[in-house]
mmCIF file of the C-alpha atoms, coordinates in Angstrom:
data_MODEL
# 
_entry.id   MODEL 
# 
loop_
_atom_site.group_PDB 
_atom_site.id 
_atom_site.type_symbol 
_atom_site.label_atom_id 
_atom_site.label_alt_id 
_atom_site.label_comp_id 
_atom_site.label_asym_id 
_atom_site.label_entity_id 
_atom_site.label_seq_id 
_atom_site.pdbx_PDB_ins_code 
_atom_site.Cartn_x 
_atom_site.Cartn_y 
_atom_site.Cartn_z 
_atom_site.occupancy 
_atom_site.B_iso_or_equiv 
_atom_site.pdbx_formal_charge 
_atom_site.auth_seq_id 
_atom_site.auth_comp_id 
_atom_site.auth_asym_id 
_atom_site.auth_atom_id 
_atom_site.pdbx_PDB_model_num 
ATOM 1  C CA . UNK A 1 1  ? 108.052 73.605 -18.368 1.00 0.00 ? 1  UNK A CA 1 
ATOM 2  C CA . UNK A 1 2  ? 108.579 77.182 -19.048 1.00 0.00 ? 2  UNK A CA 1 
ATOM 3  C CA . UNK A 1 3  ? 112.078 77.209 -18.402 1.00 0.00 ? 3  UNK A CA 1 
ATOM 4  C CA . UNK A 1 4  ? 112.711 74.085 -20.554 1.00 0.00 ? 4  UNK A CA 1 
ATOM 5  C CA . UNK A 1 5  ? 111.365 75.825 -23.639 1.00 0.00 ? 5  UNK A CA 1 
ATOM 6  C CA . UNK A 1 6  ? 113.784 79.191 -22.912 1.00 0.00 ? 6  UNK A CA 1 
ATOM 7  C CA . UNK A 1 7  ? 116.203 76.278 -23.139 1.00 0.00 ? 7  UNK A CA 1 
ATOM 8  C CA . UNK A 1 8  ? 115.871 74.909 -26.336 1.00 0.00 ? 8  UNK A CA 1 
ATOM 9  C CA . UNK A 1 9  ? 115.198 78.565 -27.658 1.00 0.00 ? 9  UNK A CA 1 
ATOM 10 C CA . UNK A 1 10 ? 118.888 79.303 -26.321 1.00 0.00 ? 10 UNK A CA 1 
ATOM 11 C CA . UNK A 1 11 ? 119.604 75.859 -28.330 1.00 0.00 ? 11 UNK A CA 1 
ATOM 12 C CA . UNK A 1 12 ? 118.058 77.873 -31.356 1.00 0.00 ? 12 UNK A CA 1 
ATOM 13 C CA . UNK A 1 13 ? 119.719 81.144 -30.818 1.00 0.00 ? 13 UNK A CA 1 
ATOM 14 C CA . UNK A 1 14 ? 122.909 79.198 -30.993 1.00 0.00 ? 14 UNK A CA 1 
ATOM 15 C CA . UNK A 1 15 ? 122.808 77.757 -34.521 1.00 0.00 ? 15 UNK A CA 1 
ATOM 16 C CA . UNK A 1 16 ? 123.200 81.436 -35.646 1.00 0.00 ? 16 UNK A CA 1 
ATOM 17 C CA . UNK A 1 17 ? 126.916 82.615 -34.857 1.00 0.00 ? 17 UNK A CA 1 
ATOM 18 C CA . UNK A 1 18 ? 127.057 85.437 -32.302 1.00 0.00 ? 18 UNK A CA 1 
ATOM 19 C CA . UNK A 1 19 ? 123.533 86.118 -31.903 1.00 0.00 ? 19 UNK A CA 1 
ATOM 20 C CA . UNK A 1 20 ? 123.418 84.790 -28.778 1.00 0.00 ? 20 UNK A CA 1 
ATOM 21 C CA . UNK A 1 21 ? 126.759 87.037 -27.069 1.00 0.00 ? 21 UNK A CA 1 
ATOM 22 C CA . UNK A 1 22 ? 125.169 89.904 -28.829 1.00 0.00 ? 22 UNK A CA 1 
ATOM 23 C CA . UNK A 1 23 ? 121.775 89.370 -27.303 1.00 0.00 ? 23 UNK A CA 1 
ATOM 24 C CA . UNK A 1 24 ? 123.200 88.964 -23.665 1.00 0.00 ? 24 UNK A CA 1 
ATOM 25 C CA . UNK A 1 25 ? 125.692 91.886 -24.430 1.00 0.00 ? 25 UNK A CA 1 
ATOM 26 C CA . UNK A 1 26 ? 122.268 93.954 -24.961 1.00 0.00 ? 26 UNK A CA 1 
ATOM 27 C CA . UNK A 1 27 ? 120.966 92.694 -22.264 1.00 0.00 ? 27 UNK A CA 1 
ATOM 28 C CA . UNK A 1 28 ? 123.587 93.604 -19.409 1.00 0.00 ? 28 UNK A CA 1 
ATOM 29 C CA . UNK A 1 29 ? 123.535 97.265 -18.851 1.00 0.00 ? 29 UNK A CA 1 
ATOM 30 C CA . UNK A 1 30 ? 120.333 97.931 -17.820 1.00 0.00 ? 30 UNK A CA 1 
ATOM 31 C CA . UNK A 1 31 ? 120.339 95.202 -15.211 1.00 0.00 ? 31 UNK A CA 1 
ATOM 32 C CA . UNK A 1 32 ? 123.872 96.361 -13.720 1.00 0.00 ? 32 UNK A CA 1 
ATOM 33 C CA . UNK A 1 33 ? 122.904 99.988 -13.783 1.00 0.00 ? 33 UNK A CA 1 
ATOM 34 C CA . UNK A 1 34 ? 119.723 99.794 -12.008 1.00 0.00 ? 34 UNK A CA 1 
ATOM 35 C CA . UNK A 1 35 ? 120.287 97.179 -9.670  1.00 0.00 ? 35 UNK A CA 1 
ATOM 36 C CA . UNK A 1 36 ? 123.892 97.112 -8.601  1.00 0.00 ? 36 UNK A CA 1 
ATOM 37 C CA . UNK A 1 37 ? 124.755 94.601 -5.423  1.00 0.00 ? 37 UNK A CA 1 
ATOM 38 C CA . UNK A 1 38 ? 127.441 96.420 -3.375  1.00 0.00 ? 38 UNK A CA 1 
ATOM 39 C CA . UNK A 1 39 ? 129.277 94.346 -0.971  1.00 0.00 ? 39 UNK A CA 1 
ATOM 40 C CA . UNK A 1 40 ? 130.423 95.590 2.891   1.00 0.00 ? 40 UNK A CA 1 
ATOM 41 C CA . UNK A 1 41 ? 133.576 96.718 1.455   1.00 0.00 ? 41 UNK A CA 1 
ATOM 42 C CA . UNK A 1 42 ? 132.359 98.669 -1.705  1.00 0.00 ? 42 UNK A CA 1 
ATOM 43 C CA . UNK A 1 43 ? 133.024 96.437 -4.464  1.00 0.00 ? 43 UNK A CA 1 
ATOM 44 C CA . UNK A 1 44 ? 130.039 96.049 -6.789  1.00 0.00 ? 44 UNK A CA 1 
ATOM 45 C CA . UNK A 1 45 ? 129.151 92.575 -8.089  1.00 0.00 ? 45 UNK A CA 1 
ATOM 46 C CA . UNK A 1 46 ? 126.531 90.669 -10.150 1.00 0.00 ? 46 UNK A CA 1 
ATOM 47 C CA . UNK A 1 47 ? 123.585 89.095 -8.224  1.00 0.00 ? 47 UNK A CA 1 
ATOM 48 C CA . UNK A 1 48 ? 123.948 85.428 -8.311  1.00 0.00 ? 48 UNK A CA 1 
ATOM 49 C CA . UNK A 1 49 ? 120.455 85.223 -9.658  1.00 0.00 ? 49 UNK A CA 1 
ATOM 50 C CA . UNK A 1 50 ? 121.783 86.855 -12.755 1.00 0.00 ? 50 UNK A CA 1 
ATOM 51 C CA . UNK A 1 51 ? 124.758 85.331 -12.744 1.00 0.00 ? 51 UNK A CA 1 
ATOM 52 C CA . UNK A 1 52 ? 122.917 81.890 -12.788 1.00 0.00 ? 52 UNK A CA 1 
ATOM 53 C CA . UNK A 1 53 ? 120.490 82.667 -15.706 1.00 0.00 ? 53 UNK A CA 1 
ATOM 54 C CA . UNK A 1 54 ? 123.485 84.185 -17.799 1.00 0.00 ? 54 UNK A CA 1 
ATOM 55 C CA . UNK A 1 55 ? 125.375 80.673 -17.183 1.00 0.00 ? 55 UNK A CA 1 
ATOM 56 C CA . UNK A 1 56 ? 122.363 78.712 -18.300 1.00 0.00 ? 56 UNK A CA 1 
ATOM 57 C CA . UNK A 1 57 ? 122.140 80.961 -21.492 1.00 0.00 ? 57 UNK A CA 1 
ATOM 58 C CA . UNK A 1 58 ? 125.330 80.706 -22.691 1.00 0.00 ? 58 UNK A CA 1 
ATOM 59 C CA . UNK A 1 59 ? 125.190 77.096 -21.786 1.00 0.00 ? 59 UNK A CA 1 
ATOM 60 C CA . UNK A 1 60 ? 122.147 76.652 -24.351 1.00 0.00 ? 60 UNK A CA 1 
ATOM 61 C CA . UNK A 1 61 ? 123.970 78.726 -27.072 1.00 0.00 ? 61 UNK A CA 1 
ATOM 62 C CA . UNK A 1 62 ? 127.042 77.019 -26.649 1.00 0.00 ? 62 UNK A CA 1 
ATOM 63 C CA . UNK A 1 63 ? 124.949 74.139 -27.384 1.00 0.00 ? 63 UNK A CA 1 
ATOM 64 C CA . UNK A 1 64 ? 123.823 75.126 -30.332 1.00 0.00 ? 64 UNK A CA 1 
ATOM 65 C CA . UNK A 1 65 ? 127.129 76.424 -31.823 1.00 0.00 ? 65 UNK A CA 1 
ATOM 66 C CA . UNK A 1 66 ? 128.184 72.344 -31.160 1.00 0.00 ? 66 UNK A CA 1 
ATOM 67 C CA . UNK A 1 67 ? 125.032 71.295 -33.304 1.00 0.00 ? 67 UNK A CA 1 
ATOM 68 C CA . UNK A 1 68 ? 126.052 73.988 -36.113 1.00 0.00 ? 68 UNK A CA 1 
ATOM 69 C CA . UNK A 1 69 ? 129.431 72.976 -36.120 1.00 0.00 ? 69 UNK A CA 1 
ATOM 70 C CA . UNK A 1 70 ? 129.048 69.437 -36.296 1.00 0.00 ? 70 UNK A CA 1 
ATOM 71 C CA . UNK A 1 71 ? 126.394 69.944 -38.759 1.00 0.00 ? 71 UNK A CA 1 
ATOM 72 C CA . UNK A 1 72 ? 128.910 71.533 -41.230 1.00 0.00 ? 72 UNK A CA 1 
ATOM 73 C CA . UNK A 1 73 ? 131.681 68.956 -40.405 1.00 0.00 ? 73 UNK A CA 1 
ATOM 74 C CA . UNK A 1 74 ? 129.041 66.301 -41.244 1.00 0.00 ? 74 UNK A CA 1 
ATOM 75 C CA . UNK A 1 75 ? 128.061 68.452 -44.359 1.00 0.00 ? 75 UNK A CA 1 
ATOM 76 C CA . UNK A 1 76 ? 131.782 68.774 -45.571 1.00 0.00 ? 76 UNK A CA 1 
ATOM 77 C CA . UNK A 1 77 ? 132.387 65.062 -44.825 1.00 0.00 ? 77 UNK A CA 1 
ATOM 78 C CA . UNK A 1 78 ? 129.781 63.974 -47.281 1.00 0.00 ? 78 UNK A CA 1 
ATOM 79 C CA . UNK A 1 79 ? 131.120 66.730 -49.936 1.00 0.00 ? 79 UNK A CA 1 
ATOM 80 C CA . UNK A 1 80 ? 133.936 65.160 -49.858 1.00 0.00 ? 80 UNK A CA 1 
ATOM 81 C CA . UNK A 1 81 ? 133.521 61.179 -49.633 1.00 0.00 ? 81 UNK A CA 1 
ATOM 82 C CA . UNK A 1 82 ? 130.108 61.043 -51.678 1.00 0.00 ? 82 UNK A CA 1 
# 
């Protein structure tokens, strides 16, 4: 249930333009500095944990920034034909 409301909060966060990338941007560095996953060969790479939950967050914003933009298309429409 929990998870579903973080959803429709990333829903939320997406009406406003860039709040969203500028939350996740904020939220990057610690994680990657503290935890970094280092593969047999060196190379450093995100955990797929992290990975996962930034995918489903910029899925939810992405959402939104559909809802705003069709709300304004909907909003000019009716400026225009009323």
């Amino acid at each position: 249930m929990m998870k579903y409301i973080e959803d429709i909060g990333h829903v939320l966060i997406g009406l406003v333009p860039c709040w969203g990338l500028v939350r996740e941007y904020e939220q990057l560095p610690p994680e990657n500095d503290a935890n970094p996953v280092i593969d047999v060969d060196g190379t450093e790479y995100w955990s797929s944990v992290r990975v996962m939950d930034i995918f489903r967050d910029l899925t939810g914003y992405l959402v939104g920034e559909v809802f705003r933009t069709l709300g304004l298309v909907v909003l000019l429409l009716w400026a225009l034909f009323k």
